[in-house]
Chimera marker file (.cmm) of the C-alpha trace (Angstrom):
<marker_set name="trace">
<marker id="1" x="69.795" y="42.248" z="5.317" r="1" g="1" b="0" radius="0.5"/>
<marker id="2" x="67.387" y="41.573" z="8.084" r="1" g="1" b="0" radius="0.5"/>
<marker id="3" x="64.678" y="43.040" z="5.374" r="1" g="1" b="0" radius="0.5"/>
<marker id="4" x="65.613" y="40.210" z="2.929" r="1" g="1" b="0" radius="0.5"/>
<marker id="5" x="65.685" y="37.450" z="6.148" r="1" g="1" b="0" radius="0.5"/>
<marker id="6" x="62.213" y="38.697" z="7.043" r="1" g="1" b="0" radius="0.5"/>
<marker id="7" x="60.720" y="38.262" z="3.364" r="1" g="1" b="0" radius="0.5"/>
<marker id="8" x="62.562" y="34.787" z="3.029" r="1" g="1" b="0" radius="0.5"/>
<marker id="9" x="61.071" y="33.539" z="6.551" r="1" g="1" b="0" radius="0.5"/>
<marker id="10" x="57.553" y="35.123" z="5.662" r="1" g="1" b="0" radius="0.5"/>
<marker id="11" x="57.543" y="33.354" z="1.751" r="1" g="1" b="0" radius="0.5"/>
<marker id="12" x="58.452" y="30.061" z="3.415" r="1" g="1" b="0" radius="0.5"/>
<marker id="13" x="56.245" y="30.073" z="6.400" r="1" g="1" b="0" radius="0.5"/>
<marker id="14" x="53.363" y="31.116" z="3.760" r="1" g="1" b="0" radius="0.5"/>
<marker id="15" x="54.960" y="27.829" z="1.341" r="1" g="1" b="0" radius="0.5"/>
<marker id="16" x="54.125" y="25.960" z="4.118" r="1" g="1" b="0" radius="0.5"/>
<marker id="17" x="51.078" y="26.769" z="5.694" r="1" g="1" b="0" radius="0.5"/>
<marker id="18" x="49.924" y="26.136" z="1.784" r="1" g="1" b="0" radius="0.5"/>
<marker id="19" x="51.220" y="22.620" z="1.354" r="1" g="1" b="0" radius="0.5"/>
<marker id="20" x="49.613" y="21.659" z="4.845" r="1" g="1" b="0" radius="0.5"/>
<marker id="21" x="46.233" y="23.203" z="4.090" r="1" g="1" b="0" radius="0.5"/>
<marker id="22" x="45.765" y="21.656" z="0.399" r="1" g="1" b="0" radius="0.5"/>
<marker id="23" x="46.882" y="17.861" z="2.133" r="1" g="1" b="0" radius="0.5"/>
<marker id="24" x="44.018" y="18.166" z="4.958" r="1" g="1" b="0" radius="0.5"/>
<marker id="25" x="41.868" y="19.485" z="2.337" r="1" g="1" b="0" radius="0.5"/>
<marker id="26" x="39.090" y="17.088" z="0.507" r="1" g="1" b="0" radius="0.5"/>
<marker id="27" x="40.936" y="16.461" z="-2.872" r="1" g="1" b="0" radius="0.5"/>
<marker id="28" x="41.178" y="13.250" z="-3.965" r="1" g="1" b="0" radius="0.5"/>
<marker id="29" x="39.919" y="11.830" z="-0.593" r="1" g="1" b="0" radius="0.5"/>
<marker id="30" x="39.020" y="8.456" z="-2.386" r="1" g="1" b="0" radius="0.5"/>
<marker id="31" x="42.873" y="7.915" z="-2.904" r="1" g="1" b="0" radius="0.5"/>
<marker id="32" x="43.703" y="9.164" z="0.501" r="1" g="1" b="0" radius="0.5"/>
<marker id="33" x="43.800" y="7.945" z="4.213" r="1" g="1" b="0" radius="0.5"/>
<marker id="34" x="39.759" y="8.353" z="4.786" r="1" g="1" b="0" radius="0.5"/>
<marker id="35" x="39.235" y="5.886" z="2.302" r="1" g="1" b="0" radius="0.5"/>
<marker id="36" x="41.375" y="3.172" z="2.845" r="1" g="1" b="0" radius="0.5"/>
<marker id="37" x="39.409" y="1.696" z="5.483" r="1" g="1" b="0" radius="0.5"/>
<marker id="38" x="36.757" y="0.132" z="3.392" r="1" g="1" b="0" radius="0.5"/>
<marker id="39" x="37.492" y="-1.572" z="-0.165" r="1" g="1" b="0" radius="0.5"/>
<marker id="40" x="33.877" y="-0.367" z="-1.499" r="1" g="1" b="0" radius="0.5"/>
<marker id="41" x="32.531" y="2.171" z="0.658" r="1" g="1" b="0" radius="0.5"/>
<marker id="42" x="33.127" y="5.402" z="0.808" r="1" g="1" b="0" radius="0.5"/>
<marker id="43" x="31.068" y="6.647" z="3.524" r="1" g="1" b="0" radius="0.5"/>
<marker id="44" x="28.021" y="5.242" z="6.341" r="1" g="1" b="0" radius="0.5"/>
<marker id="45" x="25.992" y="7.047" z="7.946" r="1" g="1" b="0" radius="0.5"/>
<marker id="46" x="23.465" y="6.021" z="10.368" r="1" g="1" b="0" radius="0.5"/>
<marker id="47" x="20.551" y="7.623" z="11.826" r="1" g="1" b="0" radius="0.5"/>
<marker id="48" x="17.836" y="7.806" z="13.970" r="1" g="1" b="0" radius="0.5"/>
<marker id="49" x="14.360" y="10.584" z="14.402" r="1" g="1" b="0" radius="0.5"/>
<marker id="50" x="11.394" y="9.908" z="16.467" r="1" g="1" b="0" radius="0.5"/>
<marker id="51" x="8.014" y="12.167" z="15.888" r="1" g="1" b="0" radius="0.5"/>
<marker id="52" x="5.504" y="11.635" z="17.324" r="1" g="1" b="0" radius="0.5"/>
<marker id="53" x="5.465" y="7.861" z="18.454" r="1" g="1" b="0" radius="0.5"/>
<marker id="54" x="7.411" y="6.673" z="15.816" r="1" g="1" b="0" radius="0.5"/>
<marker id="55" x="11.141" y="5.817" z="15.613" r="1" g="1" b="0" radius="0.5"/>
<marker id="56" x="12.795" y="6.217" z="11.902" r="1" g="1" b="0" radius="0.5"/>
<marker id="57" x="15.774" y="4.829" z="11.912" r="1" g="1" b="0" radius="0.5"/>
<marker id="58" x="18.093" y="5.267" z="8.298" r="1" g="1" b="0" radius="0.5"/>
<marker id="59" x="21.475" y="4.194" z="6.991" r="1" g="1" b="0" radius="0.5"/>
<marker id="60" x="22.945" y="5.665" z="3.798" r="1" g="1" b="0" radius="0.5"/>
<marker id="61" x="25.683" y="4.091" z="2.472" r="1" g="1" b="0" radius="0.5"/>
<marker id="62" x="27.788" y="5.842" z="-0.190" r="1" g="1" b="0" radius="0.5"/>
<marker id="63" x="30.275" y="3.702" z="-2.349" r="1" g="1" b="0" radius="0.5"/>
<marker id="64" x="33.578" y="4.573" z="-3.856" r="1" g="1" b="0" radius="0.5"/>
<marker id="65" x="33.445" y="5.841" z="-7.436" r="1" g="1" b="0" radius="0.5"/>
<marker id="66" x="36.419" y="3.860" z="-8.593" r="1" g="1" b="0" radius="0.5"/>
<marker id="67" x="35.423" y="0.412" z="-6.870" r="1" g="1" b="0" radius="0.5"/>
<marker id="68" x="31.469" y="0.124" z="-5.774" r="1" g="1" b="0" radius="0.5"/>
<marker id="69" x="30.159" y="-3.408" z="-4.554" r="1" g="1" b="0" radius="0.5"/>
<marker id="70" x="27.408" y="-5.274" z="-6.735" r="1" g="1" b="0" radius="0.5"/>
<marker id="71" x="25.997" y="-6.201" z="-3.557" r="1" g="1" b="0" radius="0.5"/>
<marker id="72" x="25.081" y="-4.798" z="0.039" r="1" g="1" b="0" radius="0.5"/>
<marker id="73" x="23.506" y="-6.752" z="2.563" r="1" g="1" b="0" radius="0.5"/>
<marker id="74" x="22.655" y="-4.751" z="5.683" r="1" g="1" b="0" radius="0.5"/>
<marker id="75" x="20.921" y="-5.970" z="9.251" r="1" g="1" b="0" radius="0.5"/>
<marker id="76" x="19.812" y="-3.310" z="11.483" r="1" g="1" b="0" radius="0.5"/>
<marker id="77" x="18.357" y="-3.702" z="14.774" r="1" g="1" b="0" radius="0.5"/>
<marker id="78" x="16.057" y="-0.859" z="16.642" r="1" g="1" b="0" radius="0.5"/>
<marker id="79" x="17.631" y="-0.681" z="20.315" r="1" g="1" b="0" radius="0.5"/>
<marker id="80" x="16.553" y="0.956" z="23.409" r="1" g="1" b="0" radius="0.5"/>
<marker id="81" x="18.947" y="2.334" z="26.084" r="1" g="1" b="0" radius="0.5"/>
<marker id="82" x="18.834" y="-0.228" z="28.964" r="1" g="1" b="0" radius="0.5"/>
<marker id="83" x="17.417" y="-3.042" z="27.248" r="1" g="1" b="0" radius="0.5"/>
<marker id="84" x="19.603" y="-6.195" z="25.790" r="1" g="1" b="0" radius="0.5"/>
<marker id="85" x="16.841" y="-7.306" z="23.487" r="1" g="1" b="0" radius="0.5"/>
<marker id="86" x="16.233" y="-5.132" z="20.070" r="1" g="1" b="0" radius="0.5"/>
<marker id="87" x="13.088" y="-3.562" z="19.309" r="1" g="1" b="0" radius="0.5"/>
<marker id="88" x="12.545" y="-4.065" z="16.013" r="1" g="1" b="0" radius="0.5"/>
<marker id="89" x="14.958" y="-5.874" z="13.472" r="1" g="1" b="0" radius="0.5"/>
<marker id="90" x="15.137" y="-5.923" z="9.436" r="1" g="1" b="0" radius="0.5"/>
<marker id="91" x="17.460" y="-7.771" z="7.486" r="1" g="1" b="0" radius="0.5"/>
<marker id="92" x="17.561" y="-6.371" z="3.614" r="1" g="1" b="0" radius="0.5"/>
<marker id="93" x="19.593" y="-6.578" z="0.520" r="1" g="1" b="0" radius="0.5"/>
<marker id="94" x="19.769" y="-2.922" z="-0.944" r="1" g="1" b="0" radius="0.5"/>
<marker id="95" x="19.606" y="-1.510" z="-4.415" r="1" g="1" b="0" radius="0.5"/>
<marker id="96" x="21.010" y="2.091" z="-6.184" r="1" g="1" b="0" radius="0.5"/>
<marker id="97" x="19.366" y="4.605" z="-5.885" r="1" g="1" b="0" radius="0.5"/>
<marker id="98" x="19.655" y="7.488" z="-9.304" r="1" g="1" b="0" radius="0.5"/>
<marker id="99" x="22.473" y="8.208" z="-7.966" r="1" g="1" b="0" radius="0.5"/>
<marker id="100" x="24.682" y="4.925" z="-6.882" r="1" g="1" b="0" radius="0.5"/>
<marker id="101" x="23.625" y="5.499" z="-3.172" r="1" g="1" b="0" radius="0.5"/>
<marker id="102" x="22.204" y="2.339" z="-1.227" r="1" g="1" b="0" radius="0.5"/>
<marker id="103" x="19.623" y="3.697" z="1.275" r="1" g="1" b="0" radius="0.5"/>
<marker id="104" x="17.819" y="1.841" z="4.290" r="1" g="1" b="0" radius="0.5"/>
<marker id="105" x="14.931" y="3.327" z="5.943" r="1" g="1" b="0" radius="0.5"/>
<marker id="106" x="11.862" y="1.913" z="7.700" r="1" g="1" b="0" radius="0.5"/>
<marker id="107" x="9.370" y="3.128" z="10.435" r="1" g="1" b="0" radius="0.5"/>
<marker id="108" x="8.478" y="1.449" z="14.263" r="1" g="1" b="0" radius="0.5"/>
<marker id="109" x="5.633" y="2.533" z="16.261" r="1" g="1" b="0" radius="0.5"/>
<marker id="110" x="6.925" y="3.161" z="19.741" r="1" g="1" b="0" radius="0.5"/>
<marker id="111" x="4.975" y="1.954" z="23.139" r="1" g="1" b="0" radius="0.5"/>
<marker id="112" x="8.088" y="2.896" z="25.707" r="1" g="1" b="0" radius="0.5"/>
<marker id="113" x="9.286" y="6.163" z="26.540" r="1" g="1" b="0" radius="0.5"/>
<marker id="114" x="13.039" y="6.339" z="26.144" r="1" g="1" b="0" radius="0.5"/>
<marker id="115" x="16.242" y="6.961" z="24.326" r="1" g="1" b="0" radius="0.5"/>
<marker id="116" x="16.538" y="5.191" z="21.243" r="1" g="1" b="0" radius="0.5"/>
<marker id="117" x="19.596" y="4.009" z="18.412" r="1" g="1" b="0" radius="0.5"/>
<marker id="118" x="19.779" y="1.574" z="15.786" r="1" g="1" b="0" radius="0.5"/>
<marker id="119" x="23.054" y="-0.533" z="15.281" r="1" g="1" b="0" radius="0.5"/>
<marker id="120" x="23.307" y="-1.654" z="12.024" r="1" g="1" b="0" radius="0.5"/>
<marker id="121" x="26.171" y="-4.719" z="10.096" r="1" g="1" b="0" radius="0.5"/>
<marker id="122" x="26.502" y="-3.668" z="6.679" r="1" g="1" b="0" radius="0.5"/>
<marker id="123" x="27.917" y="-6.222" z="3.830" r="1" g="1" b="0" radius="0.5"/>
<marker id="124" x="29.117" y="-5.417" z="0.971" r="1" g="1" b="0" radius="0.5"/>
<marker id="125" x="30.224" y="-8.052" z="-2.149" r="1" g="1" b="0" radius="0.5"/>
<marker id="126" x="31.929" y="-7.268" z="-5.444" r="1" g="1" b="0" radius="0.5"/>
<marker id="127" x="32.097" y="-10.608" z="-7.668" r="1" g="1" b="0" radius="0.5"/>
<marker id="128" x="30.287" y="-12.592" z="-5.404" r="1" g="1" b="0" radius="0.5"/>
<marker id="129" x="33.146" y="-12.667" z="-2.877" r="1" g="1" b="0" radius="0.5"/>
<marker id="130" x="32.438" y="-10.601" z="0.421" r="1" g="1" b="0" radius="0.5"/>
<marker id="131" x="34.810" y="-7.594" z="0.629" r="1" g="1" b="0" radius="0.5"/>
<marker id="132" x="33.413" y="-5.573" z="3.385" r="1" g="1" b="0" radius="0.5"/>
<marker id="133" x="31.863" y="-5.582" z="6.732" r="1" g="1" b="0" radius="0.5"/>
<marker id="134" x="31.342" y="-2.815" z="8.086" r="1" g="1" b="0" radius="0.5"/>
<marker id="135" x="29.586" y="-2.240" z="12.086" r="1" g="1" b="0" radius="0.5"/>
<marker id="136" x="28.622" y="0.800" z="13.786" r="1" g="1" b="0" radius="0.5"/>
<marker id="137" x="25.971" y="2.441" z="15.816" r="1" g="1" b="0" radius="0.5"/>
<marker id="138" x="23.708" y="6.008" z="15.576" r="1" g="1" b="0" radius="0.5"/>
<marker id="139" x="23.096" y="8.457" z="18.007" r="1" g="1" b="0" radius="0.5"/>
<marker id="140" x="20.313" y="8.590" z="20.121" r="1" g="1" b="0" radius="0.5"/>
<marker id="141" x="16.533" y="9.944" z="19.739" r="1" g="1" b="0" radius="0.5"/>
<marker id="142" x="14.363" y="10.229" z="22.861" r="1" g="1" b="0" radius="0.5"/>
<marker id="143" x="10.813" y="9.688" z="23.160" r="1" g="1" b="0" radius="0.5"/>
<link id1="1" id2="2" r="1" g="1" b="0" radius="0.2"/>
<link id1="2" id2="3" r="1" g="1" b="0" radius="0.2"/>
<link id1="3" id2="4" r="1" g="1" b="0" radius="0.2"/>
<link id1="4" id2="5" r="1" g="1" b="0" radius="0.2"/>
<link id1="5" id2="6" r="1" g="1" b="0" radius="0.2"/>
<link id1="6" id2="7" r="1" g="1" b="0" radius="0.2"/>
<link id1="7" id2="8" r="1" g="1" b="0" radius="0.2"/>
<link id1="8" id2="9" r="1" g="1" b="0" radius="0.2"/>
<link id1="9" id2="10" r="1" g="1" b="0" radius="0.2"/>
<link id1="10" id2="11" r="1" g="1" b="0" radius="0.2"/>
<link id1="11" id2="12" r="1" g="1" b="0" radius="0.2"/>
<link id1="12" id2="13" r="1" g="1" b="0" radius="0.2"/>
<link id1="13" id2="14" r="1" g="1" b="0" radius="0.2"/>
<link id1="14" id2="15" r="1" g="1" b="0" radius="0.2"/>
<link id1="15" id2="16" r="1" g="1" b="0" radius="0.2"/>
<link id1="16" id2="17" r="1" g="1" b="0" radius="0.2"/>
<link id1="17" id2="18" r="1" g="1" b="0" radius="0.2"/>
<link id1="18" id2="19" r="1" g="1" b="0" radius="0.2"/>
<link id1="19" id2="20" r="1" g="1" b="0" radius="0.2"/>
<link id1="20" id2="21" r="1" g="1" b="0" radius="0.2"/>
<link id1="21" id2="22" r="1" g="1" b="0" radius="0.2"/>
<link id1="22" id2="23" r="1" g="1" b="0" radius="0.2"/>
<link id1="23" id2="24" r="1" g="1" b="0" radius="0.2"/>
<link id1="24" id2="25" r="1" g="1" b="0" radius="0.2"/>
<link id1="25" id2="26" r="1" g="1" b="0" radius="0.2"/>
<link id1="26" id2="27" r="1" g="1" b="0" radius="0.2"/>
<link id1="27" id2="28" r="1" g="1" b="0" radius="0.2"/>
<link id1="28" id2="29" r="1" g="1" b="0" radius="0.2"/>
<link id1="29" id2="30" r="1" g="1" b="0" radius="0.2"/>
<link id1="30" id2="31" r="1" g="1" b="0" radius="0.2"/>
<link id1="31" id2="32" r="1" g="1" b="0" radius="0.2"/>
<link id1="32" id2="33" r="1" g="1" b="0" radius="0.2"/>
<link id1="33" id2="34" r="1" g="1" b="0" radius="0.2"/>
<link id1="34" id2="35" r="1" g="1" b="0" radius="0.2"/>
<link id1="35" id2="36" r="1" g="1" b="0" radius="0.2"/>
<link id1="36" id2="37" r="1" g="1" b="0" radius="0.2"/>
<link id1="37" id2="38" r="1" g="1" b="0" radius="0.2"/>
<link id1="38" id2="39" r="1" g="1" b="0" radius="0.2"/>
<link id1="39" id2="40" r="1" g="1" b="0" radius="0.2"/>
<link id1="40" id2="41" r="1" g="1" b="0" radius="0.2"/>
<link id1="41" id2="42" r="1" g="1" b="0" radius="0.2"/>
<link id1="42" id2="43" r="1" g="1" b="0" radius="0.2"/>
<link id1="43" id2="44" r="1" g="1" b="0" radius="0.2"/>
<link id1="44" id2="45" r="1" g="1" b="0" radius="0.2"/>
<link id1="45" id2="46" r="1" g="1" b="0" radius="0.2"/>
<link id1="46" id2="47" r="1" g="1" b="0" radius="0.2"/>
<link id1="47" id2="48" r="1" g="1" b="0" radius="0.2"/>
<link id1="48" id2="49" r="1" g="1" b="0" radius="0.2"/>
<link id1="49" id2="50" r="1" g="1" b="0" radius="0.2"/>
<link id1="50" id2="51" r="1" g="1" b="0" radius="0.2"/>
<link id1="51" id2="52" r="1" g="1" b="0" radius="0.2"/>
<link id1="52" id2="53" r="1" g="1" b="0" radius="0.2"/>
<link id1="53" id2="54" r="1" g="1" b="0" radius="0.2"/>
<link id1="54" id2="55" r="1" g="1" b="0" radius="0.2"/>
<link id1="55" id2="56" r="1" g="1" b="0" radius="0.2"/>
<link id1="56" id2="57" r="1" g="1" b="0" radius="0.2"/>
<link id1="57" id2="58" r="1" g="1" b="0" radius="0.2"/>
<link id1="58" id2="59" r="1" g="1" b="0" radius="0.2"/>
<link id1="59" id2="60" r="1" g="1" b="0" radius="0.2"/>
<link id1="60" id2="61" r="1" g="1" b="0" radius="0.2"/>
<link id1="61" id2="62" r="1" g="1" b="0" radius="0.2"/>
<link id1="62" id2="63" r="1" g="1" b="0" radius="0.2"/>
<link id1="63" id2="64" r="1" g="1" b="0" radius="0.2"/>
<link id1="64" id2="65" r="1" g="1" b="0" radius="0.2"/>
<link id1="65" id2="66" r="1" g="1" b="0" radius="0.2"/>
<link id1="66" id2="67" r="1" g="1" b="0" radius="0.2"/>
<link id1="67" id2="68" r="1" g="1" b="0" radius="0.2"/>
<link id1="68" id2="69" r="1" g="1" b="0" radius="0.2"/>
<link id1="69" id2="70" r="1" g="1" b="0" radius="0.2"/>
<link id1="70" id2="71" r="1" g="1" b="0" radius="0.2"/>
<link id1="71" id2="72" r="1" g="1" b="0" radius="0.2"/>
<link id1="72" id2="73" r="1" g="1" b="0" radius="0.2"/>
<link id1="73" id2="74" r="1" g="1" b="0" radius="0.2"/>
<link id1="74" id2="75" r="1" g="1" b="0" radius="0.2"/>
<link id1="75" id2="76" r="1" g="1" b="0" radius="0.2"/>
<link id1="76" id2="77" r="1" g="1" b="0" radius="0.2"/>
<link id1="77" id2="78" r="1" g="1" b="0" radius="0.2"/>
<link id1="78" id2="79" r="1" g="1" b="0" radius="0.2"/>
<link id1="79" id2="80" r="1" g="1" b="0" radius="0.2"/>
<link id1="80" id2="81" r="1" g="1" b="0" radius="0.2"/>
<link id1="81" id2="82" r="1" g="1" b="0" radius="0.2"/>
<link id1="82" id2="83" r="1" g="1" b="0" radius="0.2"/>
<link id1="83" id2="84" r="1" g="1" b="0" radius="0.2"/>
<link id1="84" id2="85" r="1" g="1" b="0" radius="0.2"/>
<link id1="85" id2="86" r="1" g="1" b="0" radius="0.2"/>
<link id1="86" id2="87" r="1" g="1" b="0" radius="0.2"/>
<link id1="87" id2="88" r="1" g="1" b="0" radius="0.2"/>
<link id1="88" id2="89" r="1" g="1" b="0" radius="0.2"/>
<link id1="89" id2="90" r="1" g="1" b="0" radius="0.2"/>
<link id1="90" id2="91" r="1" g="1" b="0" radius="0.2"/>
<link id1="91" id2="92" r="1" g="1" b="0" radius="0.2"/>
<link id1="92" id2="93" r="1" g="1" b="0" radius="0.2"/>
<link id1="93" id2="94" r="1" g="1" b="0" radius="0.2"/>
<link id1="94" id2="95" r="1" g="1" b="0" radius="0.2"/>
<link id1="95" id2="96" r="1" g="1" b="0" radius="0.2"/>
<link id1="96" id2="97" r="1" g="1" b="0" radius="0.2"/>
<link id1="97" id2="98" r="1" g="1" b="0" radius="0.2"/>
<link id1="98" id2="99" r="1" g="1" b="0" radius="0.2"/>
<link id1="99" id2="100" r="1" g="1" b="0" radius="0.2"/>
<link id1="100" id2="101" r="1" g="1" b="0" radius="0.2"/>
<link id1="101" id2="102" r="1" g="1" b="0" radius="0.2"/>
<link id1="102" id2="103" r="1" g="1" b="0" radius="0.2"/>
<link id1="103" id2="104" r="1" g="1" b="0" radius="0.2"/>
<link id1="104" id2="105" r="1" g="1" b="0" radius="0.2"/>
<link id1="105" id2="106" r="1" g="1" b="0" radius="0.2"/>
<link id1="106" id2="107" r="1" g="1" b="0" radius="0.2"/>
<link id1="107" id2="108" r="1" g="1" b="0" radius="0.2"/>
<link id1="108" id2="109" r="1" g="1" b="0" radius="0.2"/>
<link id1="109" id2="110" r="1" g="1" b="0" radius="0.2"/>
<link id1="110" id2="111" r="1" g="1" b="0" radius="0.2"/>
<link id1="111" id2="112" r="1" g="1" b="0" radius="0.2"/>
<link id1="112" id2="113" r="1" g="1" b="0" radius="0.2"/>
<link id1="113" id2="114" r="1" g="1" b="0" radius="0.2"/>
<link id1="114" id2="115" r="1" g="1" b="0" radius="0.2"/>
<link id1="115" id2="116" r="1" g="1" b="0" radius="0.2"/>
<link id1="116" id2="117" r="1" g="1" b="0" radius="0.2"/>
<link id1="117" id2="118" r="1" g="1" b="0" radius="0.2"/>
<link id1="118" id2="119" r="1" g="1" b="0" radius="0.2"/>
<link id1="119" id2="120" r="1" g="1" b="0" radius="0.2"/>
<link id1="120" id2="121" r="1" g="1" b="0" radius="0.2"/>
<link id1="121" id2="122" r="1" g="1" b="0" radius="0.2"/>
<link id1="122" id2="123" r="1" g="1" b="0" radius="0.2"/>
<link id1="123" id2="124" r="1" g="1" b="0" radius="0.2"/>
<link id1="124" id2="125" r="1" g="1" b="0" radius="0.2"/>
<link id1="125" id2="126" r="1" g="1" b="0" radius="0.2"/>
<link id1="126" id2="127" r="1" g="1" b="0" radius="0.2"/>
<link id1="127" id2="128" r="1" g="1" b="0" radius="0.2"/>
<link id1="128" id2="129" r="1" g="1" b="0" radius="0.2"/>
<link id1="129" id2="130" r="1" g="1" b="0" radius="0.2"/>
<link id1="130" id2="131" r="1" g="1" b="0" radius="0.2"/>
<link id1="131" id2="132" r="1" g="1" b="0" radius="0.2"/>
<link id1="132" id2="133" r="1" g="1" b="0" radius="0.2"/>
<link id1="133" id2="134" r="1" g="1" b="0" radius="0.2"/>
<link id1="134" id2="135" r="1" g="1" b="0" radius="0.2"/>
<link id1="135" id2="136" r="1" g="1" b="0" radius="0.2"/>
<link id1="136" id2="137" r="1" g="1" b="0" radius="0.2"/>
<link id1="137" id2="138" r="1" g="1" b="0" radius="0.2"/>
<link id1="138" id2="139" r="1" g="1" b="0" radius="0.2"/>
<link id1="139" id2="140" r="1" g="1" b="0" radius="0.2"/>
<link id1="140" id2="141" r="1" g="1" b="0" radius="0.2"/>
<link id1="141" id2="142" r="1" g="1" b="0" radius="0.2"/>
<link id1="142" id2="143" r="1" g="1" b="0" radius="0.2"/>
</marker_set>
């Protein structure tokens, strides 16, 4: 009998374990909680890489599948640690890339040694009618 306990326990703990895996696993994570956040955007990244004197900073943006914008806006501003004013500052209105990814990227030459991010306001419109605004910051680069 405690055989047959033992097997039961161990079969349910493995049930289990299972069912909690697959629902922190990546399927379907456009219909689950990670989503939800943004009506037309999947996923932002931002990003920053000095070489050499020069700052590149980057933003990919990656729309949902089932409900991508027809437009995104994005402002990004070049910052230095300790200063209130931005460095540099480009304001653009993206377009697809092959494959449906809106990409910013640009280059500043550097005169000041220090650490570096970019903060960026990306806007994204489906039908003409703003449905997303989305803020954030990199990491920092030092030079």
């Amino acid at each position: 009998m405690k055989k047959f306990i033992m097997i039961v326990l161990a079969l349910l703990l493995l049930l289990m374990s299972c069912t909690f895996t697959f629902a922190a696993s990546e399927y379907g994570e456009e219909s689950q909680g990670a989503s939800s956040r943004f009506a037309s955007v999947f996923l932002v990244v931002r990003n920053i890489h000095i070489r050499e004197s020069y700052a590149y900073p980057n933003v990919t943006i990656t729309p949902k599948s089932s409900t991508p914008p027809d437009k995104v806006e994005i402002d990004v501003e070049l910052m230095r640690i300790g200063s209130s004013a931005p460095i540099a500052s480009w304001s653009q209105t993206l377009s697809k890339d092959e494959g449906g990814i809106y990409y910013f990227g640009e280059r500043k030459k550097l005169s000041l040694k220090g650490t570096y991010y970019l903060s960026s306001v990306v806007r994204c419109y489906r039908g003409g009618r703003l449905v997303d605004t989305i803020t954030g910051d990199s990491g920092t680069a030092t030079y």
